[in-house]
TINUKE-429217 format. One record per residue: residue number from 1; x, y, z of N, C-alpha, C in turn. Coordinates in steps of 0.2 Angstrom, whole numbers, plus 5000, padded with zeros to 4 digits. Layout:
N
NUM,X,Y,Z,X,Y,Z,X,Y,Z
...
***
This chain:
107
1,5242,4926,5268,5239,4927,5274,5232,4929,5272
2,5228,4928,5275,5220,4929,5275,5218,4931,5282
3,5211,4936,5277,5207,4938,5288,5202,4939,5286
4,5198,4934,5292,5190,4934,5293,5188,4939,5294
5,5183,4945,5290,5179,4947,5294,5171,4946,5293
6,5168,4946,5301,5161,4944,5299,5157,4951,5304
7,5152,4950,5301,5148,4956,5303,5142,4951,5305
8,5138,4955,5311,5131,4955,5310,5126,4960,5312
9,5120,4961,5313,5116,4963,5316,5109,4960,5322
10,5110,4964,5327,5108,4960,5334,5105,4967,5337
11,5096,4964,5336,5092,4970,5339,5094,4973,5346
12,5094,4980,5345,5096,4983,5357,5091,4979,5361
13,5083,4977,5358,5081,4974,5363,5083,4966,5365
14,5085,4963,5358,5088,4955,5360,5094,4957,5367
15,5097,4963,5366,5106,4962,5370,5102,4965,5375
16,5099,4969,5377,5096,4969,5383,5093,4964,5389
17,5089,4961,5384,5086,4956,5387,5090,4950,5390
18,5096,4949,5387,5100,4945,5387,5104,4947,5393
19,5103,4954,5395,5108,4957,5401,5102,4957,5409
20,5095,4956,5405,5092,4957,5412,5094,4952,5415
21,5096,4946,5417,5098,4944,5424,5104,4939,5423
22,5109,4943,5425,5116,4943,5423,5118,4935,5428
23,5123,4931,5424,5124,4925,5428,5132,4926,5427
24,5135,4923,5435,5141,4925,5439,5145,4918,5437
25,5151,4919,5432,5153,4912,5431,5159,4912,5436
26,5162,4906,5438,5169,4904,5440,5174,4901,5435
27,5180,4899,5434,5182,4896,5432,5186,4892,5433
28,5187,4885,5432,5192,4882,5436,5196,4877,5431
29,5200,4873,5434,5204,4871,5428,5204,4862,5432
30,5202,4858,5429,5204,4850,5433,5210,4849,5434
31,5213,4849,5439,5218,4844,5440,5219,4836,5438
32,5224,4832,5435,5223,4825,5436,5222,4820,5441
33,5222,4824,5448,5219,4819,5452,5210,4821,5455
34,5207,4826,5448,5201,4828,5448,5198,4834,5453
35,5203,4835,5457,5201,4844,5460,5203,4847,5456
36,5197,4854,5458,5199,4859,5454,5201,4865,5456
37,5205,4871,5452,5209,4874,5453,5206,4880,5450
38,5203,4886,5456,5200,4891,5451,5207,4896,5446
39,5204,4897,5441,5209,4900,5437,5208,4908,5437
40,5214,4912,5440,5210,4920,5439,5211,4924,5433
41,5205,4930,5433,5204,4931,5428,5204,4937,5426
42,5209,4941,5423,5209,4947,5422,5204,4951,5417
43,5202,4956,5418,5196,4960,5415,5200,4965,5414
44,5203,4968,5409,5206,4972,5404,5202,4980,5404
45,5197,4981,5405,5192,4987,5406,5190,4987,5416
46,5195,4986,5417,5191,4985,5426,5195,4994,5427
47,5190,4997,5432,5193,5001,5433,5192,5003,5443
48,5199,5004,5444,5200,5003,5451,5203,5010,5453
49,5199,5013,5458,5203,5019,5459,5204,5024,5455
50,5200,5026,5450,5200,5028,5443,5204,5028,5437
51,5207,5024,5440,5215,5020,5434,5211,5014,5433
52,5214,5012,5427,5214,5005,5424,5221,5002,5424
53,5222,4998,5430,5228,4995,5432,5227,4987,5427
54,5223,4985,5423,5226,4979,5418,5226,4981,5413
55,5225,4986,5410,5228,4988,5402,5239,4988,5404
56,5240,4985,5399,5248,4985,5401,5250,4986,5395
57,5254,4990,5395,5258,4993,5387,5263,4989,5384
58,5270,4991,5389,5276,4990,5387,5276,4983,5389
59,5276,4976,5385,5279,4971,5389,5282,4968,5386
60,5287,4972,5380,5293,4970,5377,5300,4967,5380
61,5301,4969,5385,5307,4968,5389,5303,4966,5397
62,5305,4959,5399,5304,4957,5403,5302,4961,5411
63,5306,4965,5413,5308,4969,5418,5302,4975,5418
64,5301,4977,5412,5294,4981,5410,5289,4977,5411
65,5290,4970,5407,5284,4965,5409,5281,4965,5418
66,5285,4964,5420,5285,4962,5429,5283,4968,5431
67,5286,4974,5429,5283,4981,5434,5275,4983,5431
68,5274,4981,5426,5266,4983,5421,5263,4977,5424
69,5265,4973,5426,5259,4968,5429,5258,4967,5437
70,5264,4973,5438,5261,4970,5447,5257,4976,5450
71,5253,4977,5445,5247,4981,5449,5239,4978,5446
72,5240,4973,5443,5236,4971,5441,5231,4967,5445
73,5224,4966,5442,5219,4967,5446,5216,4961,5443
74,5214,4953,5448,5213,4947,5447,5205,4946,5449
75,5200,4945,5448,5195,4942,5449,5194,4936,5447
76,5189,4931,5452,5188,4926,5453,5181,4924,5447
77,5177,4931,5448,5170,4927,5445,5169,4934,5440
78,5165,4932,5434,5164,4935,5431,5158,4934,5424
79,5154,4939,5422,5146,4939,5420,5148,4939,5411
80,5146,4939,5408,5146,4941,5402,5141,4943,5397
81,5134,4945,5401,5132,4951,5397,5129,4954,5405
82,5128,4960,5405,5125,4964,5411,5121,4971,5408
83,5114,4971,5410,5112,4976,5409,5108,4980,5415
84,5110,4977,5420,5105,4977,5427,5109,4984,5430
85,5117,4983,5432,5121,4987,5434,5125,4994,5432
86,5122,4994,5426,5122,4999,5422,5117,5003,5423
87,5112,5004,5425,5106,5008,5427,5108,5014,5431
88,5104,5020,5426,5106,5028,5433,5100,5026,5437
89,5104,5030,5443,5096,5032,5449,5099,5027,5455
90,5090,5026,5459,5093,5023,5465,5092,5018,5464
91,5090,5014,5470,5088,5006,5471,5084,5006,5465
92,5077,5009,5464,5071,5008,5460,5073,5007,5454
93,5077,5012,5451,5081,5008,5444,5083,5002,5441
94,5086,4999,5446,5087,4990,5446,5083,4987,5446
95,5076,4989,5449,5070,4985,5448,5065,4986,5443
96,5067,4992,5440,5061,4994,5435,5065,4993,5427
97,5062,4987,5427,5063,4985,5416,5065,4988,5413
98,5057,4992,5413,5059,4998,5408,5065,5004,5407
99,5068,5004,5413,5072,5007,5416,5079,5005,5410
100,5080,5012,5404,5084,5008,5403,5094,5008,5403
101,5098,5007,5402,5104,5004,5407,5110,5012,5401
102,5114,5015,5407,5118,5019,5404,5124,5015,5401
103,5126,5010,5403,5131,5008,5402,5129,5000,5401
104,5131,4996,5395,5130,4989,5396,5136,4987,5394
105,5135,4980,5398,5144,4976,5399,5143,4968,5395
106,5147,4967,5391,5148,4961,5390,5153,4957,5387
107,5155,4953,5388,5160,4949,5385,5162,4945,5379
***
């Protein structure tokens, strides 16, 4: 057995810049007769109600699988870097650049 590891480094302002304007993806899956089927997507760090209902533990045994998963939490679209929604303050913060972001999201 063998394992990759690779490293890099990647300046804060490159990942930033990459989050100023965040793009909303869908996903879908073609059908054979060419319609498409959005595929849903679970976000493992979503937090709903101050619980993280898609972290699932126990899914060893089937019956634990089906009770860990029926509170889980399915989204249609989804961003993969974000540095705009992460910003403290009010509206002004979302619009000011320089403004820089508490929390940054990416995938």
């Amino acid at each position: 057995a063998s394992s990759l590891v690779s490293e890099c480094t990647v300046p804060l302002a490159n990942i930033l810049k990459c989050g100023d304007n965040p793009i909303l993806y869908d996903l879908f899956i073609e059908n054979s007769d060419g319609s498409l089927v959005p595929v849903p997507v679970r976000i493992l760090n979503l937090i709903k109600d101050q619980v993280r209902p898609n972290l699932n533990f126990d899914t060893s045994v089937w019956k634990n699988f089906m009770q860990d998963h029926a509170d889980d939490v399915l989204v249609r679209r989804f961003l993969l870097c974000d540095s705009i929604s992460g910003r403290a303050g009010g509206p002004e913060a979302f619009l000011d650049p320089d403004q820089a972001p508490v929390v940054f999201r990416w995938a």
